[in-house]
C-alpha positions in Angstrom: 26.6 -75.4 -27.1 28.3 -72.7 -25.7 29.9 -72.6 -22.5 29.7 -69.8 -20.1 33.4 -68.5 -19.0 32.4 -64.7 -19.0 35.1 -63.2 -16.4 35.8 -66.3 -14.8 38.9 -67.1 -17.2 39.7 -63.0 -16.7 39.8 -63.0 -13.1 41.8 -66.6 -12.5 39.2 -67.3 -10.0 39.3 -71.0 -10.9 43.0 -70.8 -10.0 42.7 -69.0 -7.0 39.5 -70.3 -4.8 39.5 -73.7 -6.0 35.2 -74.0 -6.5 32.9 -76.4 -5.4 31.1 -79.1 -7.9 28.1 -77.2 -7.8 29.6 -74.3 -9.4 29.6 -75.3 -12.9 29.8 -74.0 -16.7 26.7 -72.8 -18.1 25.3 -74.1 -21.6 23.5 -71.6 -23.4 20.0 -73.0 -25.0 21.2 -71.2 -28.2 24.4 -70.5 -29.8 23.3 -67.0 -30.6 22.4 -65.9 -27.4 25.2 -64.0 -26.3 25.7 -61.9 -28.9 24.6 -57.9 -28.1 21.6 -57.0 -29.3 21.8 -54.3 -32.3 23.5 -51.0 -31.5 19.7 -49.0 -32.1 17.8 -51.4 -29.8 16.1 -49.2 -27.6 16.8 -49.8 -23.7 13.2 -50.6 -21.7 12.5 -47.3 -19.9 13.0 -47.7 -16.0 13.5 -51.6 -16.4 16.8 -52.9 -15.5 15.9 -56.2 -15.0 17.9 -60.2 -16.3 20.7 -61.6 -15.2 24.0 -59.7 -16.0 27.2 -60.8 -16.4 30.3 -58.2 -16.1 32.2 -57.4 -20.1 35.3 -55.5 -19.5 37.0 -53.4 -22.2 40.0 -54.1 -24.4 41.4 -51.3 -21.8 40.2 -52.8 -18.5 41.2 -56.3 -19.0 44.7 -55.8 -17.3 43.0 -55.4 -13.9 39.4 -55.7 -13.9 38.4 -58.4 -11.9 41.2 -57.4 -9.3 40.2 -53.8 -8.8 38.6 -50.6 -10.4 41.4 -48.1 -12.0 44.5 -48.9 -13.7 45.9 -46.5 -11.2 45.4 -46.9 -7.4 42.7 -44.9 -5.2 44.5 -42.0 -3.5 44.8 -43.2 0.5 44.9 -41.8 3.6 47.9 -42.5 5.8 45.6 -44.9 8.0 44.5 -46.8 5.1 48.0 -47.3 3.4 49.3 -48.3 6.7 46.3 -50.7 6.9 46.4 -51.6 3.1 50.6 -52.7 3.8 49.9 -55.0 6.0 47.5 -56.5 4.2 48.3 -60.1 2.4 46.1 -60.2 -0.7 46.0 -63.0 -3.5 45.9 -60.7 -6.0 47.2 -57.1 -7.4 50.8 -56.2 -7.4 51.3 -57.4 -3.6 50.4 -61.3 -4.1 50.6 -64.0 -1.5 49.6 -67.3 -1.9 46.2 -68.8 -1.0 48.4 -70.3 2.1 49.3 -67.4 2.8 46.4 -64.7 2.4 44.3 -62.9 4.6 41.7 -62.0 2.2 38.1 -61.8 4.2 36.7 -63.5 0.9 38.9 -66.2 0.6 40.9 -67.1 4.0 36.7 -66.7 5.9 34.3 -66.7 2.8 33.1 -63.2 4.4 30.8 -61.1 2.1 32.8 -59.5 -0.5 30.8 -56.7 0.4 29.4 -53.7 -2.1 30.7 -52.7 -4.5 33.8 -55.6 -4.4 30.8 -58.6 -5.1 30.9 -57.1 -9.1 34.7 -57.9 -9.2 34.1 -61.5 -8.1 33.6 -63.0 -11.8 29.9 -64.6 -11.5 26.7 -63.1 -12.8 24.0 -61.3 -11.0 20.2 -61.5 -11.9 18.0 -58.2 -11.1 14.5 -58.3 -10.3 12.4 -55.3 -9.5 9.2 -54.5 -7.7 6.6 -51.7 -7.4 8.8 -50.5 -3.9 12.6 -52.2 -4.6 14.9 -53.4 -6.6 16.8 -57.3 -5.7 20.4 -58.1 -7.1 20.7 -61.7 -6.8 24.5 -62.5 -7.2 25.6 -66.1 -7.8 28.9 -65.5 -5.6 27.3 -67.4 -2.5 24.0 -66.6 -3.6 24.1 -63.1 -1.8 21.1 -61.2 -1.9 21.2 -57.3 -2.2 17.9 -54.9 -1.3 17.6 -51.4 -2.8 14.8 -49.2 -1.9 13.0 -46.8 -4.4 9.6 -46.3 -2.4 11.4 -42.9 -1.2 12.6 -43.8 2.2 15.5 -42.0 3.6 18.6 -43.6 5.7 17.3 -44.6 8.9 19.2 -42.7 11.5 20.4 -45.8 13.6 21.4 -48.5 10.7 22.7 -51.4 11.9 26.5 -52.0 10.3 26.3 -54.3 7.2 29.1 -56.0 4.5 26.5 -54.7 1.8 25.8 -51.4 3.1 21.5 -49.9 3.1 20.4 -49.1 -0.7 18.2 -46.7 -1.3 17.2 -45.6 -5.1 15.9 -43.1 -7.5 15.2 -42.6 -11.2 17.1 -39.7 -12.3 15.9 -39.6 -16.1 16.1 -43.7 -17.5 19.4 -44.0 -14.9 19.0 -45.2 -11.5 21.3 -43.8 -8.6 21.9 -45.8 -5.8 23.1 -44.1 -2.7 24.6 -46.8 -0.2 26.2 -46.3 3.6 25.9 -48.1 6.7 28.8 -50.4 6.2 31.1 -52.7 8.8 35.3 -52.3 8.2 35.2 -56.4 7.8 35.3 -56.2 3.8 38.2 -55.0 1.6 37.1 -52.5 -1.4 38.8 -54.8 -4.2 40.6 -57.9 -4.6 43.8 -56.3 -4.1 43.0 -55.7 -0.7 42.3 -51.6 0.0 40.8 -51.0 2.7 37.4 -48.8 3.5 36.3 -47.9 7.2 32.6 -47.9 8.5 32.4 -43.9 6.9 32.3 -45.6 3.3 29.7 -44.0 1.0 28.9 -45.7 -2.2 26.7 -44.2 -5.3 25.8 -46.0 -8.4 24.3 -45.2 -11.9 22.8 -47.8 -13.4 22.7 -46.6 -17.0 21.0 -49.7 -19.7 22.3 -47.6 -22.7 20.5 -50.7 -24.7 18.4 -53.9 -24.7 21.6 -55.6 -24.0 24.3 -53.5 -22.1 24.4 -51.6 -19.1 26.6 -49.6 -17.3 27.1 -49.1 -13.7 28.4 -45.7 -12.9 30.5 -46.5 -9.0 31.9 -43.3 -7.0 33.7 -44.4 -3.4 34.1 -41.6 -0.5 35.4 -42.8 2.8 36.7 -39.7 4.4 38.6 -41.8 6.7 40.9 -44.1 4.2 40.0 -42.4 0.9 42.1 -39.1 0.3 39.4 -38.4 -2.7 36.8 -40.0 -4.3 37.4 -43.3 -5.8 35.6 -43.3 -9.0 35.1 -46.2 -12.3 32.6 -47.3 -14.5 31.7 -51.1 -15.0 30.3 -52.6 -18.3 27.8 -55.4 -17.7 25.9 -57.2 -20.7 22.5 -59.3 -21.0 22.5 -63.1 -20.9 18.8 -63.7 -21.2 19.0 -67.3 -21.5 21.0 -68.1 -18.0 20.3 -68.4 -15.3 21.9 -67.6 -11.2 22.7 -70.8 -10.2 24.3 -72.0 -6.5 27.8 -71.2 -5.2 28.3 -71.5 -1.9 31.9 -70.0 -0.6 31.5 -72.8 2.5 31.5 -75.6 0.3 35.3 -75.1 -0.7 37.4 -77.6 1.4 40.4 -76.0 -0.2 41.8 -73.4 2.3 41.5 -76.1 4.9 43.8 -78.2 2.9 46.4 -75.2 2.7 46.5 -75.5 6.3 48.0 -79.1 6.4 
């Protein structure tokens, strides 16, 4: 039986949040299953649905699961003054879990979009006739994009996620996101975003079993250009999103004592 690491071992979350019993390794039903599908398997028009699982590059593996780019984003002078006095478990600026102020895992805030893909759990996508749900295991967050052809509502209320809506451009979909709180941190290396962040996804399913997601970042306020990367997901089509939940961690109260 196989056991389900995926990014887990990548990331060092098991080193660095200390999980609860419920989060536990997941057994495959088959010990083919993981393996990607044939390189000519043809990718289901407009269907981007199953549970995904993040599957980094030879390339990315130095920093994925922390942040984006091997180099950093290009800041503004109010985000690197923001970003230095930051205290983040991870990147080239670690603290200790004692001594961290990351929102994720000093207050088990929302990572927030698009930071939940660096935290190294799947995500299952279902789709309807009007929107599109990402379910993400990390503290079983729950993630609404619209593709019945609303617009932004003028007066959206501030969110860790951000408002989603989408469209088909071709077989990609292209998710434009804003409407975000400052409470959330863009990676695990702690830059920072302000409430002007504007996120837009492809979500590219070159195959049966792979998928790209396409992730530009503008934030005119603590980004001094876009912020741009490109995330390789595969298939896992026999697991399944099971429970974490962040609050269940005793952990960080025990680094208090």
């Amino acid at each position: 039986m196989g056991i389900r690491l995926s990014t887990l071992v990548l990331a060092g979350m098991a080193a660095s949040m200390a999980l609860s019993p419920t989060l536990r390794s997941q057994s495959e039903k088959k010990s083919d299953a993981a393996k990607p599908a044939e390189a000519s398997a043809p990718a289901p028009e407009h269907d981007i649905s199953g549970v995904w699982n993040m599957h980094s590059t030879p390339a990315q593996r130095k920093y994925t699961g922390n942040t984006y780019t091997a180099e950093p984003p290009e800041m503004t002078q109010w985000a690197q003054d923001r970003y230095m006095s930051e205290k983040p478990s991870n990147g080239p600026r670690t603290h200790s879990l004692k001594e961290t102020d990351d929102p994720v895992l000093k207050q088990c805030l929302p990572p927030g979009t698009p930071r939940i893909y660096l935290q190294p759990f799947p995500f299952q996508i279902v789709q309807t006739p009007k929107e599109i749900f990402m379910i993400f295991e990390y503290d079983h967050t729950v993630r609404q994009i619209f593709t019945d052809g609303r617009k932004h509502p003028d007066d959206i209320l501030p969110t860790y996620m951000g408002h989603s809506i989408g469209k088909w451009d071709g077989n990609v979909l292209v998710v434009d996101t804003v409407g975000f709180n400052d409470k959330s941190w863009l990676d695990r290396d702690g830059h920072p975003h302000s409430d002007q962040l504007h996120v837009v996804e492809r979500f590219n399913r070159v195959d049966r079993d792979n998928m790209k997601i396409g992730i530009s970042m503008e934030d005119t306020k603590a980004l001094a250009k876009p912020w741009t990367t490109e995330l390789n997901f595969q298939l896992r089509p026999d697991w399944d999103v099971m429970e974490l939940v962040c609050t269940d961690n005793a952990a960080f109260e025990d680094f208090e004592k």
